[in-house]
VEXDREN-2710 file (C-alpha; in Angstrom, 1 decimal):
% VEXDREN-2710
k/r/px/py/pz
1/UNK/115.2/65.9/80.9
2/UNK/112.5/66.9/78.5
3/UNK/110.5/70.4/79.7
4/UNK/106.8/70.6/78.9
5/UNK/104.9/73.9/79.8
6/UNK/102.0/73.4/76.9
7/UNK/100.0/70.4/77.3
8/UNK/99.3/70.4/73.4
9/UNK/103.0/69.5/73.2
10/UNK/102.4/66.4/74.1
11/UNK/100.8/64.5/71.2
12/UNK/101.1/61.1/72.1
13/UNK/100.9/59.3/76.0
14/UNK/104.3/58.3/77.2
15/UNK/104.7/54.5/77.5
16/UNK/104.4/53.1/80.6
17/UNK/104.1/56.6/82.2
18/UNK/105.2/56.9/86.1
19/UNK/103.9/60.3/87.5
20/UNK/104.5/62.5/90.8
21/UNK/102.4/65.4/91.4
22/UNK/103.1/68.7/93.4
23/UNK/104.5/71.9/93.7
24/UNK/108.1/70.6/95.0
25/UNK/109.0/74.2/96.4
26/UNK/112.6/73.7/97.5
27/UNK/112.9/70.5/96.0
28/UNK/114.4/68.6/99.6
29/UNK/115.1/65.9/100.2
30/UNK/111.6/64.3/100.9
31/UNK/111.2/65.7/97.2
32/UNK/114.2/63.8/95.5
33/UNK/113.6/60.3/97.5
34/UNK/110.1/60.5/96.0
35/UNK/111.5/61.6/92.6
36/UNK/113.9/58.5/93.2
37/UNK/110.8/56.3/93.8
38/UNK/109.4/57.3/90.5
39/UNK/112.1/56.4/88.8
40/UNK/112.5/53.4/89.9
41/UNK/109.2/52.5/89.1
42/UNK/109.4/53.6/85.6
43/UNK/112.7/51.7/85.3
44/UNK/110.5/48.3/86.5
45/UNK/107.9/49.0/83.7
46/UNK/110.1/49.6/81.2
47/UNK/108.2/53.3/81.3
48/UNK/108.9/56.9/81.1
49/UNK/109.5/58.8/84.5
50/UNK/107.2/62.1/84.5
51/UNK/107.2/64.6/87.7
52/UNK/104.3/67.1/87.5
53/UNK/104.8/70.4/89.1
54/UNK/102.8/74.1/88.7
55/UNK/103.8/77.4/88.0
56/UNK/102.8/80.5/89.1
57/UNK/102.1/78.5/93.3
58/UNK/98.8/78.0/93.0
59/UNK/98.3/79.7/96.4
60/UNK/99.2/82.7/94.0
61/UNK/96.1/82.1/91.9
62/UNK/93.6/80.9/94.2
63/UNK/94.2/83.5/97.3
64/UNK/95.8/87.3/96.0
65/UNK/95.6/87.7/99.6
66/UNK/98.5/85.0/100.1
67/UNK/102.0/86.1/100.6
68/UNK/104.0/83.5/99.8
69/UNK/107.9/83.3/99.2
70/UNK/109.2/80.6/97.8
71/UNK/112.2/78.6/98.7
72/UNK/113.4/78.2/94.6
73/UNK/112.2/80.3/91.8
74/UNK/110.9/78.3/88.1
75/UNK/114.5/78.2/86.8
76/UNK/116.3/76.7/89.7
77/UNK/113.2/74.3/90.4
78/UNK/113.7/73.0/87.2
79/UNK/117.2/72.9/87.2
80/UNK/117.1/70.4/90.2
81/UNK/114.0/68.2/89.2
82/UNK/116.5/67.7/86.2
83/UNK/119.3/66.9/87.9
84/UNK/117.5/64.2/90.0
85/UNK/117.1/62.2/86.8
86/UNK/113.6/62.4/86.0
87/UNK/112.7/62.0/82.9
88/UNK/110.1/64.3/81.6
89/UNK/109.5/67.4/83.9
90/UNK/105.4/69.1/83.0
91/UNK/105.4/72.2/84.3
92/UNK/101.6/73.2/84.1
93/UNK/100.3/77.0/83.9
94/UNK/98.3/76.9/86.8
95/UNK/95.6/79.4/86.2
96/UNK/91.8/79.9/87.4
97/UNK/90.8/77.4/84.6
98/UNK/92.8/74.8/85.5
99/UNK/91.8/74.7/89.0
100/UNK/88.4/74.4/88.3
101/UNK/88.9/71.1/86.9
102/UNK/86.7/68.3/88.0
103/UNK/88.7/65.6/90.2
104/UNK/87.5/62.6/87.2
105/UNK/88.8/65.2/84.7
106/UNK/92.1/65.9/86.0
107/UNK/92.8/62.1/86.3
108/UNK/90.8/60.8/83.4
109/UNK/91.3/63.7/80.7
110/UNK/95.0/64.9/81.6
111/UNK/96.6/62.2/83.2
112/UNK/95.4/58.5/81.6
113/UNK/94.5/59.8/78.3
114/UNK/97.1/62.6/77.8
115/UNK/99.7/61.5/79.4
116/UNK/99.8/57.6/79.4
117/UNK/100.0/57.5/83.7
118/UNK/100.2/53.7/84.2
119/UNK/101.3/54.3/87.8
120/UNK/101.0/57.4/90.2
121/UNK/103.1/58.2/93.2
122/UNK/101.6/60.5/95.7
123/UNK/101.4/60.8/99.7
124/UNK/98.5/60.1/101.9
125/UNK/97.6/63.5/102.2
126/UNK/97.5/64.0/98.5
127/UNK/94.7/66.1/97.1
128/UNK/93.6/66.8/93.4
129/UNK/90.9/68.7/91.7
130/UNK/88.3/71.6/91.9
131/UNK/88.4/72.6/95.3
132/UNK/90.6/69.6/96.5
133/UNK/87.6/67.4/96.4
134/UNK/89.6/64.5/95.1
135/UNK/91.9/62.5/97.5
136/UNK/93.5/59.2/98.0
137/UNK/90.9/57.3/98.1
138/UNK/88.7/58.3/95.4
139/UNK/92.6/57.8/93.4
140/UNK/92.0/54.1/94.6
141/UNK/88.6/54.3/93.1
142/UNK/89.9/55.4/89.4
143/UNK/92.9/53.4/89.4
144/UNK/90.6/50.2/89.4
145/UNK/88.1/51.5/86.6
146/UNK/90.7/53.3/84.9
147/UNK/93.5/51.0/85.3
148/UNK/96.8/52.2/86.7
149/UNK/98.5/51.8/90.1
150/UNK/98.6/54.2/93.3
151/UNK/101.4/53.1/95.0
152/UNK/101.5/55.2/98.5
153/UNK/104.8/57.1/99.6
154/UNK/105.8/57.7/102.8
155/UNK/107.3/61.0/103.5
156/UNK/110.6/60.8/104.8
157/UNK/111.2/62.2/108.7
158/UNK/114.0/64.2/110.2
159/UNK/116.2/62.5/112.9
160/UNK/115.3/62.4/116.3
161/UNK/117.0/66.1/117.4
162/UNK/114.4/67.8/115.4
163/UNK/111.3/64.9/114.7
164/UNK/109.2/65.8/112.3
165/UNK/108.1/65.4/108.3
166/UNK/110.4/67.3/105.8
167/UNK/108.7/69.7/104.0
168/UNK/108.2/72.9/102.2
169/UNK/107.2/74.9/105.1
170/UNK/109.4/73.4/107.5
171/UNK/112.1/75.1/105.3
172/UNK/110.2/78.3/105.0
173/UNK/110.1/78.6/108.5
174/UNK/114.1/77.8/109.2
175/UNK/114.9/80.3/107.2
176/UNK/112.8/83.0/107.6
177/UNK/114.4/82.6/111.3
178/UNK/118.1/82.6/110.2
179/UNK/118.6/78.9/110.6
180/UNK/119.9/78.0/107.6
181/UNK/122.2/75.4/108.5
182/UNK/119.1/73.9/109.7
183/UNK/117.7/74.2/106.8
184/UNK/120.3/72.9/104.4
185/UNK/120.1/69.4/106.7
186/UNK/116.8/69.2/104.9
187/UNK/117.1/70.4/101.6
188/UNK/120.3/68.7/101.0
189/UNK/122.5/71.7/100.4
190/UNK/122.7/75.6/100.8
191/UNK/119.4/77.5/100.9
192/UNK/120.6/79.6/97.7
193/UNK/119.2/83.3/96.3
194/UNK/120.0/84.8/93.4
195/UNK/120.4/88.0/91.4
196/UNK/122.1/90.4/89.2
197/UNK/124.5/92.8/91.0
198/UNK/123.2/95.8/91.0
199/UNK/124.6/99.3/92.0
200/UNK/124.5/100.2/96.1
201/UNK/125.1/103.3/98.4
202/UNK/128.6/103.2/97.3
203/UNK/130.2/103.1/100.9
204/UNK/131.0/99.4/101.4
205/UNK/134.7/100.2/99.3
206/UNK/134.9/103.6/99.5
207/UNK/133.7/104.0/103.3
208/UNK/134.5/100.8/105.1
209/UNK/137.0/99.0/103.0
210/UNK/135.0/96.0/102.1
211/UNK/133.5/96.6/98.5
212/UNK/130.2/94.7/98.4
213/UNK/127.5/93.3/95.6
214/UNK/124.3/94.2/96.2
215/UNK/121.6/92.5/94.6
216/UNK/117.4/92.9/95.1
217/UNK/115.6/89.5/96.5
218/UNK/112.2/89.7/94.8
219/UNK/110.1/86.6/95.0
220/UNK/112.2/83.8/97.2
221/UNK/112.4/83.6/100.6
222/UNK/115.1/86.2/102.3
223/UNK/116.6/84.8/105.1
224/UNK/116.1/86.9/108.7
225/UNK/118.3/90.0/108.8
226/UNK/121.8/89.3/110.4
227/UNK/125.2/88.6/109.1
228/UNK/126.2/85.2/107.2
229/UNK/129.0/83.1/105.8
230/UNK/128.0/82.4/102.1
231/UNK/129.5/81.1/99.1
232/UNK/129.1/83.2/96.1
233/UNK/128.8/81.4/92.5
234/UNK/129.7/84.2/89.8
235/UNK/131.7/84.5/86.4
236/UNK/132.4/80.5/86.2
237/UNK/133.5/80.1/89.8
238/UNK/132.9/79.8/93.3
239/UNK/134.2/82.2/96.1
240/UNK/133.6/82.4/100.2
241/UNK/131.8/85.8/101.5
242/UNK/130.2/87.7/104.0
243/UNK/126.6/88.8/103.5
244/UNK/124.4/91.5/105.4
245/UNK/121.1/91.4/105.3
246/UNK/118.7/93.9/106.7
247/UNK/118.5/98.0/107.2
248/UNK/122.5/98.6/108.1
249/UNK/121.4/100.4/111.4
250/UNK/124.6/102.1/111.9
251/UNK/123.6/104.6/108.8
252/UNK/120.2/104.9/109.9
253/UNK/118.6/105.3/106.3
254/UNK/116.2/102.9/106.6
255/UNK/117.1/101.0/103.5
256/UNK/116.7/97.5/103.3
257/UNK/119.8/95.8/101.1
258/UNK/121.5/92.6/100.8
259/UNK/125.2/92.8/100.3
260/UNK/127.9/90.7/99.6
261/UNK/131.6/90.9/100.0
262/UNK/133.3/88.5/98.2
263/UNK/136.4/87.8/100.1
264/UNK/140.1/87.7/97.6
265/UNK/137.8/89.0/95.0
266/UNK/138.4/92.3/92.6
267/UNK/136.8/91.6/89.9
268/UNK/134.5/94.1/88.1
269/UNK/130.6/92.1/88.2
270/UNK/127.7/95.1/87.8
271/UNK/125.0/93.3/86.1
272/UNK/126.5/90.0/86.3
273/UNK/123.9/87.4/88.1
274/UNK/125.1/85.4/90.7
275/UNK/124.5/82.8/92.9
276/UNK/124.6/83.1/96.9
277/UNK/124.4/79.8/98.9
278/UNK/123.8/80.6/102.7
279/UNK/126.1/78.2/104.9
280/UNK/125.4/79.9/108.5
281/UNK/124.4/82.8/110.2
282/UNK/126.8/84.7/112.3
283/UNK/125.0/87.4/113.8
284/UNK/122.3/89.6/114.1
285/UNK/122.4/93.7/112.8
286/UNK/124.0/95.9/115.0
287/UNK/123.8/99.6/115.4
288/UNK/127.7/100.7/116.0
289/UNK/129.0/103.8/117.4
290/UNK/130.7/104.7/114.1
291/UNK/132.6/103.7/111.1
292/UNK/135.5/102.3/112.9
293/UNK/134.0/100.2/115.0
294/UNK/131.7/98.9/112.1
295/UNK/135.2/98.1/110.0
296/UNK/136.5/96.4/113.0
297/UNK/133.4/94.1/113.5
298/UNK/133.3/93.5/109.5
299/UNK/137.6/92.1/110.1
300/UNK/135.9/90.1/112.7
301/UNK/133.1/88.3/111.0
302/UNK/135.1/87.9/108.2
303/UNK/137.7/85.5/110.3
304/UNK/134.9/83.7/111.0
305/UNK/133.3/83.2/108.4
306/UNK/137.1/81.7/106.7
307/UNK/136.4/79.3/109.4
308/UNK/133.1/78.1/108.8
309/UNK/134.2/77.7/104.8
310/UNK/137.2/75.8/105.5
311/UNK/134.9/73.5/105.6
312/UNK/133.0/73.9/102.9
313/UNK/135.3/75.3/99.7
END
C-alpha cells in the first residue's frame, strides 16, 4: 500500500481512481466490507483503489472541548487499512484550514482534479465540507457535472441478538463497559492497546509472586477497570496473560495502572513495546483483606484465563 500524508505528493491523478472517505476509527468490520467494495470497483475499472482517512480526529480540531479516545491510534489504523488490500491509503492533516473548505472545493479541487476520483463510495449519511454542508445528494449533483459515480453502500448490521449498525461508537461503548468479546464480534478481532513497558510499584514479583508489565494507555480507549484474559504480542511472539486494570484497591494508593502478567514468561522487556489483545473480561477490582488472599484470587484468575486461551493460542 502506498502512504500519502502531503497532498503535494501526489503529482499526477490516479487512473481510474476509486475513493472511500472517513475516519475508520477501529477499522471493523463495516470498515473492511466497504474497503472490499472499493476494491472491487477499482478492480472493474481497471483503476487505483484509494481509502481517504484524517489525522489528528477531526472532533480533535473542531471541538477542544471533545474527549475522544480512540479505538486504534495512526500507526495501527494504518497498518490495517493496509492489510485490507487497499491500494493507496491518504491520510490527510486535518487542521482548521482544511475544514473550512467549501463542499464544491473539497470534491472539485481535491478529489476530481488531484486525485483522479472516477467513482466515490460513501454511506447515506455521508457528509463533506465546511460545516458538513455537503451531503449525498448534492454528491449526486457533482457526480453528473463533474462526471464520476456515487455508488451508495449499505452499512453492514449486527445479527439479531444485538440489532443494530456496526460502528465506531458502538465499539467505544462495549469497551468502555468491559465487553470486549462483544466488541471483537464487531471489529473482527481483539480490541488491542499498546505500549512500552515501563517500570511499576515493584510488588507484583517481589510482593505477590506474579511479576507484571505495566505500561501507560494515553490516547486509545482503556477498557472499564476489572481483570482480563489477554494475549500479549512482545519480542517476536505471542503469549497468554492476565491484565488488571484500574486503582488496585487492596493497596489503597489511588494509582491508576494497567498491568500485565505474562503467564510462562521470564524474560527481561523494560522499554520493549508490546501489544495486548483483550479476549474477555473476568472480573471486576476487588479490595481484599490482604496479600494472601489477593495471591490466591490472582492463582484463580489465572486458571481461568488458561481456559478462555485454549481457545484462542
Amino acid at each position: 500500500m502506498e502512504l500519502i500524508e502531503n497532498l503535494e505528493h501526489i503529482t499526477r491523478p490516479f487512473k481510474n481512481a476509486a475513493i472511500t472517505i472517513g475516519n475508520f476509527d477501529g477499522v471493523h468490520i463495516g470498515h473492511q466490507a466497504l474497503f472490499h467494495e472499493v476494491i472491487a470497483r477499482a478492480d472493474e475499472m481497471d483503476g487505483v483503489a484509494i481509502a481517504m482517512t484524517f489525522d489528528p480526529h477531526p472532533l480533535r480540531v473542531i471541538d477542544h472541548n471533545k474527549t475522544l479516545s480512540l479505538i486504534t491510534l495512526k500507526e495501527q489504523k494504518l497498518e490495517l487499512i493496509s492489510a485490507s488490500g487497499i491500494d493507496v491509503l491518504i491520510c490527510m492533516p486535518f487542521t482548521r484550514e482544511f475544514a473550512s473548505m467549501s463542499s464544491r472545493a473539497f470534491v472539485e479541487d481535491l478529489l476530481v482534479k488531484r486525485v483522479g476520483m472516477k467513482a466515490i463510495i460513501a454511506g447515506e449519511d455521508y457528509t463533506f465540507g465546511r460545516n458538513r454542508e455537503g451531503n449525498i445528494n448534492l454528491l449526486k449533483q457533482y457526480a453528473s457535472e463533474m462526471e464520476f459515480e456515487v455508488i451508495i453502500y449499505d452499512w453492514i448490521q449486527t445479527s439479531s441478538a444485538t440489532p443494530g449498525r456496526i460502528s465506531s461508537t458502538r465499539i467505544r461503548k462495549l469497551v468502555a463497559d468491559g465487553l470486549v468479546a462483544d466488541a471483537s464480534k464487531l471489529l473482527g478481532r481483539f480490541y488491542q492497546v499498546r505500549g512500552i513497558v515501563v517500570s511499576g510499584r515493584n510488588r507484583g514479583g517481589k510482593l505477590l509472586g506474579f511479576p507484571t508489565a505495566n505500561i501507560v494507555i494515553q490516547e486509545e480507549l482503556c477498557p472499564k477497570a476489572g481483570v482480563y484474559a489477554v494475549t500479549v504480542e512482545c519480542i517476536g511472539n505471542k503469549f497468554k496473560g492476565v491484565a488488571n486494570i484500574g486503582y488496585s484497591p487492596t493497596f489503597s494508593d489511588h494509582i491508576f495502572t494497567v498491568e500485565i502478567h505474562i503467564l510462562d514468561f521470564h524474560n527481561d522487556i523494560y522499554g520493549n513495546k508490546i501489544r495486548v489483545n483483550f479476549v474477555k473480561r473476568i472480573r471486576d477490582e476487588i479490595k481484599f483483606s490482604g496479600l494472601s488472599e489477593l495471591s490466591d484470587q490472582i492463582r484463580s484468575d489465572i486458571d481461568y484465563a488458561r481456559v478462555i486461551l485454549s481457545q484462542v493460542i
